[in-house]
N, C-alpha and C positions, 0 to 999 in steps of 0.2 A: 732557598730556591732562587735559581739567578734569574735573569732578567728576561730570555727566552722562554722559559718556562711560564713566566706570569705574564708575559704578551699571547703565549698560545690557551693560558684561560680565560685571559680578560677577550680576547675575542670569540672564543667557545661560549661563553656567557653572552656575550654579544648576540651570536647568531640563538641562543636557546630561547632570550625573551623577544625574537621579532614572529609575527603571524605569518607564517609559511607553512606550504601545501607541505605533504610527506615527501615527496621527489627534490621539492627548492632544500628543503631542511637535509636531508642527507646530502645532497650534493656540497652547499655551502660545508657540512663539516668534513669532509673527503679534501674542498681547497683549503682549509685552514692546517686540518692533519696533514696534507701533503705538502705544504709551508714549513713544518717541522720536520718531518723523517720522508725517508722515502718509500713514498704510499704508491702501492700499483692501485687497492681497489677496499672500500669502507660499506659494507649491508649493514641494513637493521631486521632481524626474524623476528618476529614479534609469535609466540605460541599462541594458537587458537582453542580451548579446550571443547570447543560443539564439535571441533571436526576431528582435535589430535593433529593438527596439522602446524608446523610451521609456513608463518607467511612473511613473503617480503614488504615490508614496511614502505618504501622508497617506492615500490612498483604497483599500486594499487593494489595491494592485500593478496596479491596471488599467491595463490600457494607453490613453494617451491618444489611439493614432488611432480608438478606440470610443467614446469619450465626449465630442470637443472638436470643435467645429465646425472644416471643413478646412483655413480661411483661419486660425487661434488655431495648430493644431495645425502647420502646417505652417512659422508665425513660429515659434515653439519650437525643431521640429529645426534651424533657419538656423540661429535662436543656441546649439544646442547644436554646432552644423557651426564655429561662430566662435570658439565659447568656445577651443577646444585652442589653448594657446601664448598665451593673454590674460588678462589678468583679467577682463575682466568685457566685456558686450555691453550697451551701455544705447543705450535705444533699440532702435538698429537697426544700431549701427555696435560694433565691437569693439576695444576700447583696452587699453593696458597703463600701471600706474602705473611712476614719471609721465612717462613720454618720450613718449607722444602725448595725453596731457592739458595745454592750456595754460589752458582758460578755469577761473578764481578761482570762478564762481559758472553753473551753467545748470540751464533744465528741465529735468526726467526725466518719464518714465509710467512706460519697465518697466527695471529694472534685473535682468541673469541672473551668475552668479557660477558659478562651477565647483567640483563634487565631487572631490575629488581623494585618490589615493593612491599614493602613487612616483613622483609628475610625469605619471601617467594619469588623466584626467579621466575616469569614471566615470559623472557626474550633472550635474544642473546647479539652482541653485537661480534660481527665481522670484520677482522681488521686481514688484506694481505699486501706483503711486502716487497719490493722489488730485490732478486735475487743476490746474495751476498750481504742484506743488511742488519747489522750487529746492534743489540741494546743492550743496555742496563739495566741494574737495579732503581734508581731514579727514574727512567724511561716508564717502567712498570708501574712505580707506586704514582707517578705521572699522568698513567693510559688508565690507573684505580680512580683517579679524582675524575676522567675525561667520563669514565662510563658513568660511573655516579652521578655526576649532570644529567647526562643523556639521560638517566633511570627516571630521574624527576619529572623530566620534558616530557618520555615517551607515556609513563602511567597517567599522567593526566588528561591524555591526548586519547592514550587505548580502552583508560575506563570510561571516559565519557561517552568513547563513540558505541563499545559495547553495553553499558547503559542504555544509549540511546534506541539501539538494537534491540533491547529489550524491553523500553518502554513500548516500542511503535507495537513490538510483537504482543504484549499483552492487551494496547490496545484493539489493534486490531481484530484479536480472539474476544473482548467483551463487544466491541462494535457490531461483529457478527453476529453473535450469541442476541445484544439487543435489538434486533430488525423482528423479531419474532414479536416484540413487547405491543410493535403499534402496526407490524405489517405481517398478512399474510396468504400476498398474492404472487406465485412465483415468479411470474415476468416483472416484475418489480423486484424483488428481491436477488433474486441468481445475479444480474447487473450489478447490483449494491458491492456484493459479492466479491464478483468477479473484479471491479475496480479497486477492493482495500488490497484483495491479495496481489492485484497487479502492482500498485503503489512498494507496497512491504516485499514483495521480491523482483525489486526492479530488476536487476539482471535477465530476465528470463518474461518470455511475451505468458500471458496464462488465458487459460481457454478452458469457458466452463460446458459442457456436455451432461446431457439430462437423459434419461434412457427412455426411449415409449416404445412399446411393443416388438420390444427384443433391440432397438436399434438407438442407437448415440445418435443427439441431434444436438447439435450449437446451437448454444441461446446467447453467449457471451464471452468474445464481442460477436461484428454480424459476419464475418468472413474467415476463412483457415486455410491456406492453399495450401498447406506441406502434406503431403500423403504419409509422411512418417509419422505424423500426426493419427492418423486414421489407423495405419499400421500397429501403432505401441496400443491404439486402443482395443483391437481387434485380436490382443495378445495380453489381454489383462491376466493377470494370476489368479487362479481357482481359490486361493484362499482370501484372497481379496488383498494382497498386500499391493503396496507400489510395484510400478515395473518401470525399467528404464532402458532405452534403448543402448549398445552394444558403445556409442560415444559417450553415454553418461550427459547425452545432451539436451534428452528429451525426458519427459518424467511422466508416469500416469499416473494419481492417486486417485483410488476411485473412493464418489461418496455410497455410503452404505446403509440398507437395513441392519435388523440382526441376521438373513439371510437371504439376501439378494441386492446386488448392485442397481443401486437408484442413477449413477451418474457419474461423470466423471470431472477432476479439473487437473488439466494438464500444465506442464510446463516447460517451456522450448527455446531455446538460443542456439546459433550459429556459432558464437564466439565460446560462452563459460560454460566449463560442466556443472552439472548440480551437484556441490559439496554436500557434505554428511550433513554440514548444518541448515544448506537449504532444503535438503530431504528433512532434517527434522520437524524443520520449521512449517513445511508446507504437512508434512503426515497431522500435526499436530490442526494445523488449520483446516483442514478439510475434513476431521475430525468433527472440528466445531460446524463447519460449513453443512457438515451433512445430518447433525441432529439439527439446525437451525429448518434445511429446507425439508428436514422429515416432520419436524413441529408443524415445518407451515401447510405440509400436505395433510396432516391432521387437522389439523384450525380451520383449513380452508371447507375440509367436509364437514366439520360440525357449525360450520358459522353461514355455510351456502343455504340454510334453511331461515338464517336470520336477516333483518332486517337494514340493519343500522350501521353506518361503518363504523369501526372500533375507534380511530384515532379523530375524528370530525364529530362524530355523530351523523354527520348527515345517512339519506338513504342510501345504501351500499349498492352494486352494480345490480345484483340481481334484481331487486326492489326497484332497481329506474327502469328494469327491462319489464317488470310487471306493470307500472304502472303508466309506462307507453305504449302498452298495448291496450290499456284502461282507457285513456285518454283520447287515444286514436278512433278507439267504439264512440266512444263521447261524443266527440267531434263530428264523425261522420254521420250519428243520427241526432244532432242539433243543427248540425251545419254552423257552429260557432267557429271563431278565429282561434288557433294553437301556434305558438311559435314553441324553437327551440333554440338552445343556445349552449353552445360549448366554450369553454372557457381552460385557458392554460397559464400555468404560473412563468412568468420570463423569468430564462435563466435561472431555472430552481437548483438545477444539478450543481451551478455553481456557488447556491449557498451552502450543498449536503459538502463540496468540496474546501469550500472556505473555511467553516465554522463547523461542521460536523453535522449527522444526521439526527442528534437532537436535536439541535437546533430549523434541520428543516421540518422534521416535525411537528416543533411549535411555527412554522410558518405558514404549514398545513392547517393546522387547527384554527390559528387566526386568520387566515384568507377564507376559510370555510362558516368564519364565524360572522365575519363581513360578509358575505354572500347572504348565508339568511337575514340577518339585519337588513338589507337592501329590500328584501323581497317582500311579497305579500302573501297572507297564509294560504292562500291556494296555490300559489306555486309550488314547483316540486324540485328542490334541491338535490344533488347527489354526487355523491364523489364514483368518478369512472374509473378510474387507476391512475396509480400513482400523481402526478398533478395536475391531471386532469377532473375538471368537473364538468357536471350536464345538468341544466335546466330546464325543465317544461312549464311553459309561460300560458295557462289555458284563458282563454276568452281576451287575447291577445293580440292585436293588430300589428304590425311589422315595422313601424312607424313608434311605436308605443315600445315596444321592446327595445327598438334601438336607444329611446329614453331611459327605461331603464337598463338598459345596457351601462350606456356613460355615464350614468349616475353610482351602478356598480364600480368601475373599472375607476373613478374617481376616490371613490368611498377606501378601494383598496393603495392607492398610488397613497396619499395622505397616512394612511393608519403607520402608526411606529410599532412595530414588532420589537418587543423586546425578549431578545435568546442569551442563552445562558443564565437562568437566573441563578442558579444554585452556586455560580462560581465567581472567581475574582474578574474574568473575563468578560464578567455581563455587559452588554450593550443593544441599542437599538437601532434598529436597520430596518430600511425600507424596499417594498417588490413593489412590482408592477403584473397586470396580467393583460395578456390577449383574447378577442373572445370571437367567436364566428355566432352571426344570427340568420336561419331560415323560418319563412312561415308555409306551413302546410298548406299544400296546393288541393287536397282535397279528394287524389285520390292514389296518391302515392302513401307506400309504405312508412311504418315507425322509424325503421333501419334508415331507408333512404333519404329522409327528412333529415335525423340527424349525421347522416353522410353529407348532406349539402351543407349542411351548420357545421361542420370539421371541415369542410373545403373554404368556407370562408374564413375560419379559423387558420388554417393556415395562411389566406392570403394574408390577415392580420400581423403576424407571425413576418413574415417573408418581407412585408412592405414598412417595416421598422420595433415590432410590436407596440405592446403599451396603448395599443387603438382597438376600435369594436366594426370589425368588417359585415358586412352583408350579403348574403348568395341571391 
C-alpha cells in the first residue's frame, strides 16, 4: 500500500475516534474522501427496522422517502436491496471482490458499500463521483477497508441511540402502568401522563383529551389552538383505531374501554410527520395510558367510600370534606376558635422530573409523615391532591397556628428524604413547603375559610416560598 493510501487511513481513523455530532462526522469524511478522489457527494442511510425506512444519518435521521425526489430515492433502496451478501453496488450492478470484478480500470458515478454488524447489513454508505472518474481494483479493496471503519463507528453510535429509544420507551410504558400503584386521582394523573409521553415523543406537541358527556375536553396541557386538533378529533374511527390527518401531521389515538371511547391523546407538529415508529410507539402508549386511567376510574369509585389516602395514609379528600363540615357545626355551637391551613410542597414537579415519580412519592409519604408528627391528635390532617395538603387546627387561635405553622414548615426544611433506596442511585434530598393560614370568622362557610387559607397560600408561594403566610 503506497503512502497516499495509508495518509488517507490514518486520517479516516483520525476523524473516526473524535466526538462529533452526525453532520460534523460525515462532512469531515466527504473532505478527507475528496483529498483523494474526486468526490461530488458521501451519505450515510442508516435502515430503521420500526418504520422500514431508510434514514439519513448526516441529516438528523430524516427519512429519505421525505426528502429525495422518488426516482434518487428509490435507486437507493435497489442498492440497499443489492448490497446484502456483496460488497458493494457501483453503479447499478452489485459485485463482490474479486470474483466478479475482472476490468483493471472503469468508470463509476455512485459507488454504495454496506453498514454492517455480525454479517447484518444495517446501512449503506453513498459514495457519488464527479463525471469521467476512473478507479481501480486497489481503489475498491481501499473504499472495502474505508467502509469497514465507518461500520464500526456507525453500530456503536446507531445501537446505542436505538437502545436508548428503547429503554426510555419501556420506561415510560412501566412509569405509566405505576401511577395507578399510589395514585388514583385523574387530575393528577392524566398530567403525569401527558408529560412522559410529551418527553418520549419530543418531535411532536401531545395533548390529552378526556371525554364527559359525549364531548372531548382538555386536561393536558391548559391550552390547544389548532382547530385541526378539534377536527382529527371529531373524525375519530368507529373501530377505535388511530386516525391521522391527510399530512400525516397530526395523530388521534384514542384511549378506550372495551366499548366506548374514554378520551383521547393527540399528537401534532408543524414540521415531522408521524413515522410508523412514532405511530407504534404512541398506539402502544396510550394503550397503557388508557388501562392505567380506566384502573384509576375504577379505584377512584371504590375508594371514594373510603377514608384514608393510599400513599400518606393521611385522611383522603372526601374525609377532609366530611370532617369540615363536622368541625364547622362544632365551632359554631361552641363558639370555639378553628383555623385552617393549606399547605404545598415547593417545586415537587421538579423532583417527579429530576429523579422520577418514585421518588416523589416517597417525598409525599415523608412530608405527610412530618406533618402528623408536628401536629396534635385533634388535629385533622389530610392530603387534597396531588401535593397539596389541608389542615383543621380546632380550638385554635390564629396567633397559635402560625406557631405551629413555622414549627411545621421547619420540622420539613431540615428532614433528609432519602429516594431511591432500592438502587445504586440512592441519595438524600431536601424540600421545602409553603403554607397559607386562615382563622374562621364565625360565620362564613367550610369552602370559604379554606379559599382564604389557599389565597394566603399562594401569596406564600408568590413572595419567595419556604414561608407561612397569613389571610
Amino acid at each position: 500500500m503506497d503512502d497516499k493510501n495509508l495518509v488517507f487511513l490514518t486520517k479516516t481513523t483520525d476523524i473516526l475516534t473524535k466526538e462529533l455530532d452526525s453532520y460534523e462526522l460525515v462532512e469531515e469524511l466527504k473532505t478527507v474522501l475528496g483529498n483523494y478522489t474526486t468526490l461530488k457527494d458521501l451519505n450515510v442511510y442508516v435502515f430503521d427496522p420500526n418504520t422500514s425506512t431508510l434514514r439519513n444519518y448526516a441529516q438528523n435521521w430524516c427519512v429519505i422517502d421525505e426528502v429525495l425526489q422518488c426516482d434518487i430515492k428509490d435507486f437507493i433502496y435497489k442498492a440497499y436491496e443489492n448490497i446484502h451478501g456483496n460488497d458493494f453496488v457501483i453503479n447499478d450492478k452489485a459485485y463482490k471482490l474479486p470474483q466478479n470484478i475482472s476490468e483493471i480500470s472503469f468508470k463509476i458515478e455512485k459507488l454504495f458499500m454496506p453498514i454492517v454488524k455480525d454479517g447484518m447489513v444495517f446501512g449503506i454508505i453513498n459514495i457519488d463521483f464527479e463525471e469521467n472518474t476512473s478507479v481501480d481494483m486497489e481503489f475498491l479493496f481501499l473504499m472495502k477497508i474505508f467502509g469497514a471503519q465507518i461500520s464500526l463507528k456507525l453500530q456503536n453510535i446507531v445501537l446505542n441511540e436505538q437502545s436508548q429509544i428503547n429503554v426510555e420507551f419501556h420506561d415510560s410504558m412501566k412509569n405509566i402502568a405505576k401511577l395507578i400503584e399510589t395514585q388514583y386521582e385523574l387530575n393528577y394523573i392524566v398530567p403525569l401522563i401527558g408529560e412522559m409521553l410529551d418527553r418520549f415523543i419530543s418531535d411532536h406537541l401531545i395533548y390529552v383529551f378526556l371525554k364527559r358527556e359525549g364531548t372531548f375536553n382538555l386536561v393536558w396541557p391548559k391550552a390547544c389552538k389548532d382547530d385541526r386538533v378539534y377536527d382529527v378529533l371529531n373524525n375519530l374511527d368507529e373501530e377505535f383505531n388511530y386516525t391521522l390527518t391527510a399530512d400525516d401531521k397530526i395523530g388521534a389515538f384514542p384511549l378506550r374501554t372495551d366499548d366506548e371511547i374514554t378520551g383521547c391523546i393527540v399528537a401534532r407538529s408543524t414540521i415531522e410527520k408521524l413515522s410508523k415508529r412514532d405511530i407504534d410507539y404512541l398506539e402502544q402508549l396510550t394503550r397503557q395510558a388508557a388501562a392505567t386511567i380506566n384502573r384509576a376510574n375504577t379505584y377512584s369509585t371504590i375508594l371514594q367510600y373510603a377514608t384514608l389516602d393510599a400513599l400518606t395514609n393521611l385522611n383522603n379528600r372526601r374525609q377532609f370534606e366530611t370532617r369540615l363540615k363536622q368541625e364547622i357545626a362544632i365551632t359554631k355551637r361552641q363558639n370555639n376558635p378553628l383555623c385552617a391551613m393549606m399547605i404545598d410542597i415547593d417545586f415537587f414537579k421538579k423532583v417527579n422530573d429530576t429523579y422520577g415519580h418514585a421518588a416523589g412519592d416517597e417525598v409525599l409519604r415523608e412530608v405527610a409523615a412530618t406533618i402528623k408528627e408536628a401536629l396534635r391528635e385533634s388535629d385533622i390532617p389530610s392530603r387534597y391532591g396531588g401535593e397539596e395538603f389541608a389542615v383543621l387546627l380546632p380550638f385554635t387561635k390564629i396567633d397559635e397556628a402560625k406557631v405551629v405553622g413555622e414549627r411545621l414548615r421547619k420540622s420539613v426544611e431540615a428532614k433528609k428524604i432519602t429516594i431511591n433506596k432500592d438502587e445504586e442511585n440512592q441519595k438524600d434530598i431536601n424540600v421545602t413547603i409553603s403554607m397559607g393560614l386562615a382563622e374562621y370568622d364565625g360565620n362564613e362557610t367550610g369552602e370559604i375559610l379554606f379559599e382564604r387559607a389557599d389565597k394566603a397560600l399562594y401569596d406564600a408561594k408568590t413572595n419567595g416560598r419556604n414561608q407561612v403566610c397569613v389571610n
